[in-house]
C-alpha positions as CSV (number, residue, x, y, z in Angstrom):
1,X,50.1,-24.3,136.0
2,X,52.3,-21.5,134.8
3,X,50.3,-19.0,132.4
4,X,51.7,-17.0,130.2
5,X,50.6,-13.4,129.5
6,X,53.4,-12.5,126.9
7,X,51.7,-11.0,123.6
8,X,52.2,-13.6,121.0
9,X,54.8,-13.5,118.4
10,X,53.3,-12.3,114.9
11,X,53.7,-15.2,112.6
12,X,55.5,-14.7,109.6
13,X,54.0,-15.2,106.5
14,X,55.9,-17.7,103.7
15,X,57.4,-15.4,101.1
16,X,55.5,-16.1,97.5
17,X,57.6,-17.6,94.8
18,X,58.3,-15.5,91.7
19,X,59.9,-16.7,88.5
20,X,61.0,-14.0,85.8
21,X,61.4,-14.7,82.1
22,X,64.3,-13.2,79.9
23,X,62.1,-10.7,78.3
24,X,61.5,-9.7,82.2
25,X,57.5,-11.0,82.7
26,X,57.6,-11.8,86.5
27,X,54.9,-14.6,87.2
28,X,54.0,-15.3,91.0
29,X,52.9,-18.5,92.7
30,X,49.0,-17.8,93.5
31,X,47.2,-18.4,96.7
32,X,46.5,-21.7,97.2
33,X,42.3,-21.5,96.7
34,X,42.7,-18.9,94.4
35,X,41.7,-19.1,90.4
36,X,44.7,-19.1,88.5
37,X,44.7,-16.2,86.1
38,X,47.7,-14.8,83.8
39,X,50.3,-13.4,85.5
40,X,50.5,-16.9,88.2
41,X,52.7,-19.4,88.0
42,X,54.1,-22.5,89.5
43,X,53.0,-26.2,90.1
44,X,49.3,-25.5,89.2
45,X,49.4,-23.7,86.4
46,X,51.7,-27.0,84.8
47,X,48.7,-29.2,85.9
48,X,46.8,-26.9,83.8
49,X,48.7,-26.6,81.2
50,X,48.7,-30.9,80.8
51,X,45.1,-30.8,81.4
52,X,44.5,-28.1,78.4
53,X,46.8,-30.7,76.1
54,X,44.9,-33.8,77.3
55,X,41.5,-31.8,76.7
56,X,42.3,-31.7,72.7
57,X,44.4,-27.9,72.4
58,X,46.4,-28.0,69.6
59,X,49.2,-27.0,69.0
60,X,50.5,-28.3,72.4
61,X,51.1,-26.0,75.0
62,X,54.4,-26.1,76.5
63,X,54.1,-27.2,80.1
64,X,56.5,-24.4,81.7
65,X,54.5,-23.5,84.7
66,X,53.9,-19.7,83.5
67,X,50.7,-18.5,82.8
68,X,50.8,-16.6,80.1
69,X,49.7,-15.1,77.2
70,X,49.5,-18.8,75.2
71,X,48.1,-20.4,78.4
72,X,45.3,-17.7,78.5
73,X,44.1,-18.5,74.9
74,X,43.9,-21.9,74.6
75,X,41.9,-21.5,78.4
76,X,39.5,-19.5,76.6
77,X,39.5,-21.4,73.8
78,X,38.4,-24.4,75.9
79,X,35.9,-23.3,78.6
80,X,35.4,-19.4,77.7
81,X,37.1,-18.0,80.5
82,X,40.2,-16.3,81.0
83,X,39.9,-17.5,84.5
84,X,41.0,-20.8,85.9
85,X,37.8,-20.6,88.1
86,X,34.9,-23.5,89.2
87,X,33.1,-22.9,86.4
88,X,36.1,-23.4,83.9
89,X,36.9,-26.7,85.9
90,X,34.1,-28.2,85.8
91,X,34.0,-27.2,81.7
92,X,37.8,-29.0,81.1
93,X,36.9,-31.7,82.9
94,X,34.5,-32.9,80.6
95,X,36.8,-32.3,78.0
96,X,39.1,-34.1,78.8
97,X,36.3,-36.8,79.7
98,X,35.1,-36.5,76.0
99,X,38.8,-36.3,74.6
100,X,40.1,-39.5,72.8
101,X,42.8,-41.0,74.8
102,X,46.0,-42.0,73.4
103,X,48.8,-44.6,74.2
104,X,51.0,-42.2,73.8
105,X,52.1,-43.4,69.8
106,X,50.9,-41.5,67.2
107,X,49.7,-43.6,64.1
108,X,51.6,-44.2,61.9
109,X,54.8,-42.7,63.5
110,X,58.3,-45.2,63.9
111,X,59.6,-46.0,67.8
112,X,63.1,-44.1,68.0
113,X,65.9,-45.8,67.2
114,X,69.6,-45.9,66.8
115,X,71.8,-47.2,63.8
116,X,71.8,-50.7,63.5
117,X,74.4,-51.1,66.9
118,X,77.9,-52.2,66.3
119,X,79.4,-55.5,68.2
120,X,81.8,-53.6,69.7
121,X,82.0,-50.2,71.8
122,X,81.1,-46.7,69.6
123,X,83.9,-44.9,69.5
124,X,84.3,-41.7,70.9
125,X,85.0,-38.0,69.3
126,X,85.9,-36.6,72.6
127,X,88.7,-34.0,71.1
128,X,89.0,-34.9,67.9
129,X,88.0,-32.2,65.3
130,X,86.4,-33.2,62.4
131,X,88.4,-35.1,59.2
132,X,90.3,-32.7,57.0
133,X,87.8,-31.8,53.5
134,X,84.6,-33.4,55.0
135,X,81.8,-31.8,55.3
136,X,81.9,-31.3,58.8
137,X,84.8,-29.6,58.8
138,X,83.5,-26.9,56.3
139,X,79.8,-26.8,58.1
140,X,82.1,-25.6,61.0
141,X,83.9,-23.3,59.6
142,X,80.7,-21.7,57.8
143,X,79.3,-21.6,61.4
144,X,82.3,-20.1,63.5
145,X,82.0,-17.3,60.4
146,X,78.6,-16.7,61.1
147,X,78.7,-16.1,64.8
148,X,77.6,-12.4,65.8
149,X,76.1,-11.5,62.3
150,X,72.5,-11.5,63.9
151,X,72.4,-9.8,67.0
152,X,68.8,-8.9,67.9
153,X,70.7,-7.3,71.5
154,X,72.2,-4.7,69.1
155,X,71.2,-1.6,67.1
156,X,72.9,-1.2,63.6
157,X,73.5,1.2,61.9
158,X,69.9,1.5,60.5
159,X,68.6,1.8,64.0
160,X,67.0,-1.6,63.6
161,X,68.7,-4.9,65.8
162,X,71.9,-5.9,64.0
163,X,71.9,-8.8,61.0
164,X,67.6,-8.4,60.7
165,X,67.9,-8.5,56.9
166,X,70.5,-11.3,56.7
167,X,67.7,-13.3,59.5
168,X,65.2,-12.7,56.6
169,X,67.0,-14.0,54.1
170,X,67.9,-17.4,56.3
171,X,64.1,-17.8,57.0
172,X,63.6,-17.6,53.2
173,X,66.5,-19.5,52.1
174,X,65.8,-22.4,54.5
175,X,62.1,-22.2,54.6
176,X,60.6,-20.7,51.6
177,X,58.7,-18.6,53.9
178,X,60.2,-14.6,53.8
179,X,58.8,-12.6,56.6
180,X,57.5,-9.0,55.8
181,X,60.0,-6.4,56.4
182,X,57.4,-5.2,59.1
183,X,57.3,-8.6,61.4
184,X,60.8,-9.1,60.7
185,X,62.0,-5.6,62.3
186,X,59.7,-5.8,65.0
187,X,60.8,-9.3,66.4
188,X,63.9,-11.6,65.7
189,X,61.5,-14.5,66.2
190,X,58.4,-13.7,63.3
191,X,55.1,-15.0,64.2
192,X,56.8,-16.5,67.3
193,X,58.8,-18.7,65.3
194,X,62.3,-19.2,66.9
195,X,64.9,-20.4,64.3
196,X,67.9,-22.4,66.1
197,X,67.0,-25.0,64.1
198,X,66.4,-22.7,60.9
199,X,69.8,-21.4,61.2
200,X,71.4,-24.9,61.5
201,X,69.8,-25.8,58.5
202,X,71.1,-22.7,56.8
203,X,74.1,-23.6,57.6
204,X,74.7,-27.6,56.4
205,X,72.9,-25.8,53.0
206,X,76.0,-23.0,52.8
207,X,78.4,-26.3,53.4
208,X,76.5,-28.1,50.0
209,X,73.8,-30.1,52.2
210,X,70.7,-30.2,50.6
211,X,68.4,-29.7,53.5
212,X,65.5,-27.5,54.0
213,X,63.3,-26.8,57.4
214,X,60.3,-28.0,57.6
215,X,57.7,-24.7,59.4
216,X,54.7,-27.1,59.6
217,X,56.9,-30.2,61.5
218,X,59.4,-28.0,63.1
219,X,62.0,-30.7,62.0
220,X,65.0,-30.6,59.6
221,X,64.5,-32.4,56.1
222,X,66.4,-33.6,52.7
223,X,69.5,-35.7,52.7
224,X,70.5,-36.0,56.4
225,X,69.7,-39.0,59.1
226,X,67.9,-38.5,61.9
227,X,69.1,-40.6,64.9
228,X,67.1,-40.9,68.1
229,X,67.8,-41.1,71.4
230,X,67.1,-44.8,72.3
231,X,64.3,-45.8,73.8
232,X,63.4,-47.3,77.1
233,X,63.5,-51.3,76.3
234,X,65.2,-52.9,79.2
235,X,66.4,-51.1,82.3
236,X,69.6,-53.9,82.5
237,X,70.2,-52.3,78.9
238,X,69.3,-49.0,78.7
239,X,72.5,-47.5,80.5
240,X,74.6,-48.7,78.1
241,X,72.5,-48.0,74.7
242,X,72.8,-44.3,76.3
243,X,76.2,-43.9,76.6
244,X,76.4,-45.9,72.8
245,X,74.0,-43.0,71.6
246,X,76.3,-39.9,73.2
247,X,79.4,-41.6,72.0
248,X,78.2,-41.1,69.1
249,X,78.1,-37.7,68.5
250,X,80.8,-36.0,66.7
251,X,82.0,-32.5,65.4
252,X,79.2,-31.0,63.0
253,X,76.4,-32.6,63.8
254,X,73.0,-30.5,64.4
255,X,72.0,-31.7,68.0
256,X,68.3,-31.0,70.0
257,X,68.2,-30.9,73.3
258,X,65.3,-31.5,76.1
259,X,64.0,-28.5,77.4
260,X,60.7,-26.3,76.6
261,X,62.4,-24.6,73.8
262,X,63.9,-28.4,72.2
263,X,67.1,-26.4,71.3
264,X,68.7,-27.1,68.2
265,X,72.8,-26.9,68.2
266,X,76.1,-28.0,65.9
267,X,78.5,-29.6,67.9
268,X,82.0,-28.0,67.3
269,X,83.9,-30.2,69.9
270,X,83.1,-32.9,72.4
271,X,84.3,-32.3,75.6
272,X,85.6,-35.5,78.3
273,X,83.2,-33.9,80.8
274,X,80.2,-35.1,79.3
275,X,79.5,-31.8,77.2
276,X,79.7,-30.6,73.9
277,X,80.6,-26.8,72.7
278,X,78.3,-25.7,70.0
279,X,77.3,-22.9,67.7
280,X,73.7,-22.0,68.5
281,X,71.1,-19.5,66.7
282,X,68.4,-17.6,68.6
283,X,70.4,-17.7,71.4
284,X,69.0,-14.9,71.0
285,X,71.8,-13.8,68.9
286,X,74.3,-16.5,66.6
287,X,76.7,-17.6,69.6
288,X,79.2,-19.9,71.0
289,X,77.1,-22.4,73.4
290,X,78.0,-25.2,75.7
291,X,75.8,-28.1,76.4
292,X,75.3,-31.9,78.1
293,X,75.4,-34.9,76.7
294,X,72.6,-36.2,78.7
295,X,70.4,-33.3,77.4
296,X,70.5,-34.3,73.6
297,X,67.5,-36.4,72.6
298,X,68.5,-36.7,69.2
299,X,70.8,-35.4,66.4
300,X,70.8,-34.6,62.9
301,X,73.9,-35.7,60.3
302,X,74.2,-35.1,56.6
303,X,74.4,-38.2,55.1
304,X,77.4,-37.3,52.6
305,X,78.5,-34.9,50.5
306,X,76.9,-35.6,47.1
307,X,75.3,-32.5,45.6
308,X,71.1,-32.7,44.0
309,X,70.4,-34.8,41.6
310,X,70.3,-32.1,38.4
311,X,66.7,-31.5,37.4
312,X,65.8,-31.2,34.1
313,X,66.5,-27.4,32.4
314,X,63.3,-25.9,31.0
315,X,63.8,-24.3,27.7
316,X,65.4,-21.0,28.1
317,X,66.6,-21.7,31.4
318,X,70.6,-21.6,32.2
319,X,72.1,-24.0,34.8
320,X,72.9,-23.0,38.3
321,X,74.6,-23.9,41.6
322,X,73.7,-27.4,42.6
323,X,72.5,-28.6,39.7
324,X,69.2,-26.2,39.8
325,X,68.1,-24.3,37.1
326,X,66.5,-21.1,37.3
327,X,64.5,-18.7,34.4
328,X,67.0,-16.5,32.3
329,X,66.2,-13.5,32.0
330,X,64.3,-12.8,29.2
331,X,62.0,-15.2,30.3
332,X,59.1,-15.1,33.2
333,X,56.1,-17.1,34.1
334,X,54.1,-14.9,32.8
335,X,55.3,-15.1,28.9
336,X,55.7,-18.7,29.6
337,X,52.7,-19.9,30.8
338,X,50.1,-17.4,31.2
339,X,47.3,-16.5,28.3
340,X,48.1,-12.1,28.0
341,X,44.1,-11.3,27.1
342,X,42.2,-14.9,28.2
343,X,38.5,-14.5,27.5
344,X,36.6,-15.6,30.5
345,X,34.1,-18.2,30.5
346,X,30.6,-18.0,29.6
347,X,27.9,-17.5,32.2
348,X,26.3,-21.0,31.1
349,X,30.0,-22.5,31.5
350,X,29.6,-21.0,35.3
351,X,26.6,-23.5,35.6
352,X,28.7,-26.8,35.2
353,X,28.8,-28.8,38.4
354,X,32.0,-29.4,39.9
355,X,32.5,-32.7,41.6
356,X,35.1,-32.5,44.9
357,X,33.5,-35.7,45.9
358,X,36.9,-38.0,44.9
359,X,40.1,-38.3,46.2
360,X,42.5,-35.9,46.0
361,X,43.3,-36.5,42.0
362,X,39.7,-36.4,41.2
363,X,39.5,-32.9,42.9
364,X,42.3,-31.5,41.6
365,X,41.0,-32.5,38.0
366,X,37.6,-30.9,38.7
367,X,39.8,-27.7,39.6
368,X,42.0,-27.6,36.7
369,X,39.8,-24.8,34.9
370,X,38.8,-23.0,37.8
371,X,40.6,-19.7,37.6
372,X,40.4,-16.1,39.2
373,X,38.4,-14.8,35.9
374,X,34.4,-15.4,35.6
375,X,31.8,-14.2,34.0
376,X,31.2,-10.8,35.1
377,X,34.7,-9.8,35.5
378,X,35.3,-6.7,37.3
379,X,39.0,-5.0,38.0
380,X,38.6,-5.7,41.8
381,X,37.0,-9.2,42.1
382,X,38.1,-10.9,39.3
383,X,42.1,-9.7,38.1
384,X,43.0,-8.7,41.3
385,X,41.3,-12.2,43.0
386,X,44.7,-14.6,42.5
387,X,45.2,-14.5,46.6
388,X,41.3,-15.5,47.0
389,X,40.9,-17.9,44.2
390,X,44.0,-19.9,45.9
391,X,42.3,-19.8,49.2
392,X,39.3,-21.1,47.4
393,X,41.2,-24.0,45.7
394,X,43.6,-24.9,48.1
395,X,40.1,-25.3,50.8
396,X,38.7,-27.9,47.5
397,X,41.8,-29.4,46.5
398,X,42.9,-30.7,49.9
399,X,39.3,-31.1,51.7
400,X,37.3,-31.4,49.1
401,X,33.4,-30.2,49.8
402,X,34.0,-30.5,53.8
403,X,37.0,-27.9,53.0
404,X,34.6,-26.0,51.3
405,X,32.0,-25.8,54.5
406,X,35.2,-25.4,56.4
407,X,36.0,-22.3,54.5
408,X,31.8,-21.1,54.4
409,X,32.7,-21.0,58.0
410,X,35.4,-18.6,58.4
411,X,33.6,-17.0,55.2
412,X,30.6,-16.6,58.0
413,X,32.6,-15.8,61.1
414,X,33.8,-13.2,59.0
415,X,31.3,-11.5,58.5
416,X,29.6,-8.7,55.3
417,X,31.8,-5.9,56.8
418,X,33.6,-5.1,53.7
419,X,35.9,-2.1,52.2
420,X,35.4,-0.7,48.7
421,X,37.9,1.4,46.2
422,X,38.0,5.0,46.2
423,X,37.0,6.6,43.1
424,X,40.1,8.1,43.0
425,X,41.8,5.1,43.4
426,X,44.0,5.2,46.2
427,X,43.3,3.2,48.8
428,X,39.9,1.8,50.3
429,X,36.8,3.4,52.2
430,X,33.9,1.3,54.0
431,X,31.2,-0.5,51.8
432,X,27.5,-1.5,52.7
433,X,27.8,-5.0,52.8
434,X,29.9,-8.0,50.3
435,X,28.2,-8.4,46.9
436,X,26.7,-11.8,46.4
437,X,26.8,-12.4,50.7
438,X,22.7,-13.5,50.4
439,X,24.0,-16.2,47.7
440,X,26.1,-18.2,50.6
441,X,23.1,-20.2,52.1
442,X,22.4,-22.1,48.2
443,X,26.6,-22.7,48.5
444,X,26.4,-24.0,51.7
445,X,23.4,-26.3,50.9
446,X,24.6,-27.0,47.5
447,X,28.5,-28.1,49.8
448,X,26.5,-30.3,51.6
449,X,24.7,-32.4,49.2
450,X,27.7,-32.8,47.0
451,X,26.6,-30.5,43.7
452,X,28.5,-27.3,44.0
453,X,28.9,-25.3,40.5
454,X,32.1,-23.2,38.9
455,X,29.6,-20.3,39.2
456,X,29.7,-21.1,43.6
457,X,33.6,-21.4,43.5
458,X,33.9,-18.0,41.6
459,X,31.3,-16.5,43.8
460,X,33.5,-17.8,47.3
461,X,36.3,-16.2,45.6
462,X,34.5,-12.6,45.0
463,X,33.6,-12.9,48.7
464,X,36.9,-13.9,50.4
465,X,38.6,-11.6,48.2
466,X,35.9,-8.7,49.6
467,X,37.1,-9.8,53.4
468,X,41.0,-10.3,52.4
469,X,40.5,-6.5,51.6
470,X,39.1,-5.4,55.2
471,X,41.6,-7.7,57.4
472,X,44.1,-5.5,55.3
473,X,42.6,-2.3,56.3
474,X,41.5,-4.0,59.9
475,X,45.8,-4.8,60.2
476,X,46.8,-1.8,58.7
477,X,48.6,-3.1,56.5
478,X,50.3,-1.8,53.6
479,X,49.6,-2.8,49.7
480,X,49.0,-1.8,46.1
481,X,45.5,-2.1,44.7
482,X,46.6,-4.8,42.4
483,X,48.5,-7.5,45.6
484,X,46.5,-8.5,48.7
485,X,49.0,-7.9,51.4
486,X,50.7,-11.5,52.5
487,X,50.2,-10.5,56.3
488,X,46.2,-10.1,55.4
489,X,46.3,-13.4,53.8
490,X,48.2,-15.1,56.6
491,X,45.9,-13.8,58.9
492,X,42.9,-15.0,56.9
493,X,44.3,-18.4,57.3
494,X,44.9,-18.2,60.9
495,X,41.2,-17.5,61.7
496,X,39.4,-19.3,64.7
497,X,35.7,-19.6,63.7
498,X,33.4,-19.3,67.0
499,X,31.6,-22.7,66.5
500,X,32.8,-25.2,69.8
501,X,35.0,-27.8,68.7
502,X,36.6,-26.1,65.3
503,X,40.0,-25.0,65.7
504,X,41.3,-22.9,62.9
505,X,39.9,-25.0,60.2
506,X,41.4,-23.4,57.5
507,X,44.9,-23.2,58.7
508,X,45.0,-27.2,59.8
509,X,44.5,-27.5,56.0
510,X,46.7,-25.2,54.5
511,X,49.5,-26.6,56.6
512,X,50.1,-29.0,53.9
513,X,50.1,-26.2,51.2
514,X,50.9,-23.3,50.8
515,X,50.0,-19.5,49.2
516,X,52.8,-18.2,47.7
517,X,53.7,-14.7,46.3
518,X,55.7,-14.6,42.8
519,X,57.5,-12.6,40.7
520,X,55.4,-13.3,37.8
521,X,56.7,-10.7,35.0
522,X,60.7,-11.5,36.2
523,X,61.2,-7.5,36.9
524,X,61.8,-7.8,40.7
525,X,58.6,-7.4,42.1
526,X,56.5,-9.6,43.6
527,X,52.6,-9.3,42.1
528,X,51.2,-12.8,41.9
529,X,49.9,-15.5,44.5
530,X,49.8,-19.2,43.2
531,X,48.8,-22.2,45.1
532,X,51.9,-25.1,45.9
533,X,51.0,-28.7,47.3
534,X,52.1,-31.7,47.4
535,X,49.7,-34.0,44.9
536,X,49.9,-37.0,46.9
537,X,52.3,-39.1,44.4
538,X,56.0,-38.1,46.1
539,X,57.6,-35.1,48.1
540,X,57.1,-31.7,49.3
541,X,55.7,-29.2,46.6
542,X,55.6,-30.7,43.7
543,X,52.3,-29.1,42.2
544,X,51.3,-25.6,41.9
545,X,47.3,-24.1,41.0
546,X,48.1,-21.3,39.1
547,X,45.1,-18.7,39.4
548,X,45.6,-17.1,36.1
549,X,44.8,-18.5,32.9
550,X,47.0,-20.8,31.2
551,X,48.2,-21.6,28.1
552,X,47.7,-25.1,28.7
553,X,44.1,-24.4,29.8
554,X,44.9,-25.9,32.9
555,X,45.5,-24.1,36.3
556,X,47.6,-27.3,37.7
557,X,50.7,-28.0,36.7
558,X,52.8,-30.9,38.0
559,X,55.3,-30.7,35.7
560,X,59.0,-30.8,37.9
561,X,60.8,-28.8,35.1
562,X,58.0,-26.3,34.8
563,X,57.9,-25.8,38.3
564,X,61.1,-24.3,38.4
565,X,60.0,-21.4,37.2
566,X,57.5,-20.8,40.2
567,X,60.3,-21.9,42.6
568,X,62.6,-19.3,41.6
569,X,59.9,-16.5,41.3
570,X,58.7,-17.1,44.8
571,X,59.4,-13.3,46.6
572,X,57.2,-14.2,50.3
573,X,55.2,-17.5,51.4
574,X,52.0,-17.1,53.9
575,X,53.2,-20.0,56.1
């Protein structure tokens, strides 16, 4: 037997995977009995990224493999640890154990499906361009013209990136929602909102579409279809209702494509390779793009090229583009609506209970003279509370006394930390504690057993106003003594209470309304926050809660021709 006394060869180690991300974050695969932390990456990190979804997190995470920033959160969130550790195993798995399982259909939701399929073979629009005077043809040419005018890879001339205040004006146009001057600079994608599909939508609008974006459903809406990709029926079938679904597509559509980003795209041409050139936003600029076929899972097109029904013109109101009508300008919302010197109630109105205990038109009755005013008014709490008092009804008008104990919560996991005026009146220095604070245990009680009074709803509003005022100073944000900053608001909204289980209550409500800052005097400047909702009878906003006093004596208004007039004045939106 032959032994050999050579020193063994050192073994050489498996070189660790890295993936880098285009803003230049370099993950790394982790050792393979190691907790995953931020910073890893690879195939367990996705497993724990699917495992966070199927434990409840919402919204979704995006299953990309990187641990990051996101990832980290909703980990937290979920077990308390930043760390991927035993301990936070043991913690998601009975989560996911207690989580309610799904088969994958959401209630209420329609299988994806394709036009109503022709008998013979779709025709193609490989190389053709789009027919002469349609409005494909013009959504093209408004999008080859727009290519380069937002540029967040540039400086301009200001020595912000180039096209930032055109990129706020799309976001407002398309969405109602105007980022801050101070988000908008900072980032081209505002609270980590990219806009691809945004700038799509801007787009069909400038070609006469009557579309807006959705923020809360991430999805295109108004007077476009919406075609799927087929679904999975039969595999002896399902080749060919794929290649029906791609020849399909055609010059000026808005495609989406798979990916983690679910791209949105219009289609300029269609190539006979099985792609499609496009015009893309957040690219991260505007740019030319080129895509697959077999990557689009669906694909919006406007349905024709009829303009908006008109809507009625309120009086002293001139017609505009479109069929809209818009304030002249002598008037403004607050000579039209709004009581100059209202008288507020008396402190034995204050006492009169207020039911929330209906459905949604019951509770929007019992708020209909529920204003910012009370009976002690003060210049802080009371004429400068129109933010706080549509906090306050938009929590009772869509959730009625649970939205109240919903927003008692963040109320509580707030905290009395407050800021009070300066004597000399600029600016804010550190209070004691919030006025009326030892009144929230009777509100809370009284929210639970169903018998909450005006005099609780006005003493909420003194209180949220009291902390809308310290996340300003806590954010640093900017404001006049008169307008709660709309990032302090938003932020407000946004809160994650520390109780297990409740996920930014307040925000899962106000997704289907929203705070909204107006012009209300017509002069330019934006000085008064109202309340739009939908009211349950039709589509998208079609109700506002006015904070002011009215004319009317009522702070709802559904009204379409009167709600022009807060349309129009709308200078910022919180979501």
């Amino acid at each position: 037997m032959r032994v050999d006394n050579r020193p063994a060869q050192p073994s050489v180690a498996a070189s660790t995977r890295t993936w880098k991300t285009p803003s230049g974050n370099v993950y790394t695969e982790p050792a393979p009995n190691a907790p995953l932390a931020r910073g890893h990456g690879g195939d367990r990190v996705s497993d724990l990224q699917r495992r966070l979804n199927a434990a409840g997190f919402k919204p979704p995470l995006e299953v990309d493999g990187l641990l990051g920033p996101k990832t980290e959160a909703a980990l937290q969130k979920l077990t308390g640890s930043k760390t991927f550790d035993a301990a936070a195993e043991a913690t998601l798995a009975r989560l996911q154990e207690a989580a309610p399982k799904s088969d994958g259909f959401e209630v209420g939701t329609k299988a994806p499906t394709l036009p109503e399929a022709p008998a013979v073979e779709v025709p193609s629009a490989v190389g053709r361009p789009p027919p002469s005077g349609s409005v494909a043809e013009k959504t093209l040419a408004i999008a080859r013209g727009e290519v380069g005018t937002v540029d967040p890879r540039k400086v301009g001339a200001d020595g912000r990136y180039e096209g930032w205040q055109k990129l706020q004006t799309i976001f407002e146009k398309t969405t109602g929602w105007r980022p801050s001057d101070k988000e908008i600079q900072a980032s081209s994608q505002p609270q980590n909102k990219s806009w691809c599909g945004i700038f799509a939508a801007h787009v069909l609008q400038e070609a006469g579409v009557n579309v807006k974006w959705d923020l809360t459903k991430g999805k295109m809406t108004g007077d476009v279809d919406h075609v799927l990709q087929p679904a999975f029926k039969d595999w002896r079938t399902a080749k060919a209702e794929r290649q029906a679904f791609e020849s399909s597509i055609r010059p000026g559509d808005v495609i989406t494509l798979s990916g983690k980003l679910n791209h949105h795209a219009i289609v300029t041409s269609v190539n006979p390779d099985g792609t499609v050139n496009t015009i893309d936003g957040n690219k991260p600029h505007i740019g030319e793009g080129k895509h697959k076929l077999s990557d689009v899972t669906s694909y919006y097109r406007p349905r024709d090229n009829k303009a908006p029904e008109p809507v009625p013109t309120p009086a002293g109101a001139s017609n505009v583009e479109g069929g809209q009508s818009s304030p002249s300008t002598n008037k403004s919302i607050s000579t039209q609506f709004h009581v100059a010197t209202p008288t507020p109630p008396s402190a034995e109105a204050m006492k009169e209970p207020v039911d929330l205990s209906g459905d949604k038109a019951a509770r929007m009755k019992a708020l209909s003279t529920f204003t910012q005013l009370d009976s002690k008014v003060s210049e802080d709490s009371d004429t400068n509370a129109c933010a706080a008092a549509s906090v306050v009804a938009g929590a009772a008008i869509e959730g009625g006394n649970e939205g109240i104990k919903k927003l008692i919560q963040v109320i509580e996991d707030r905290g009395n930390k407050t800021v009070e005026r300066r004597a000399d009146g600029r600016g804010w220095k550190e209070g004691m504690y919030i006025e009326g604070w030892d009144k929230l245990p009777g509100i809370k009680d009284r929210a639970a057993r169903g018998t909450l009074t005006k005099q609780d709803l006005a003493d909420l509003k003194t209180i949220v106003y009291r902390q809308l005022r310290q996340v300003e100073k806590d954010i640093g944000a900017t404001s006049t003594n008169s307008t709660i900053d709309v990032d302090a608001v938003r932020n407000y909204l946004n809160t994650d209470v520390k109780f297990f289980g409740v996920d930014r209550p307040l925000k899962a409500m106000f997704d289907n309304m929203n705070v909204k800052l107006v012009d209300i005097d017509g002069n330019g400047t934006a000085d008064h926050f109202v309340l739009m909702f939908n009211d349950g009878t039709g589509k998208g906003e079609n109700a506002v809660y006015d904070p002011w006093p009215t004319r009317s004596g009522n702070q709802i208004n559904r009204n379409q021709a009167d709600l022009l007039w807060y349309h129009h004045a709308v200078k910022n939106a919180v979501r």
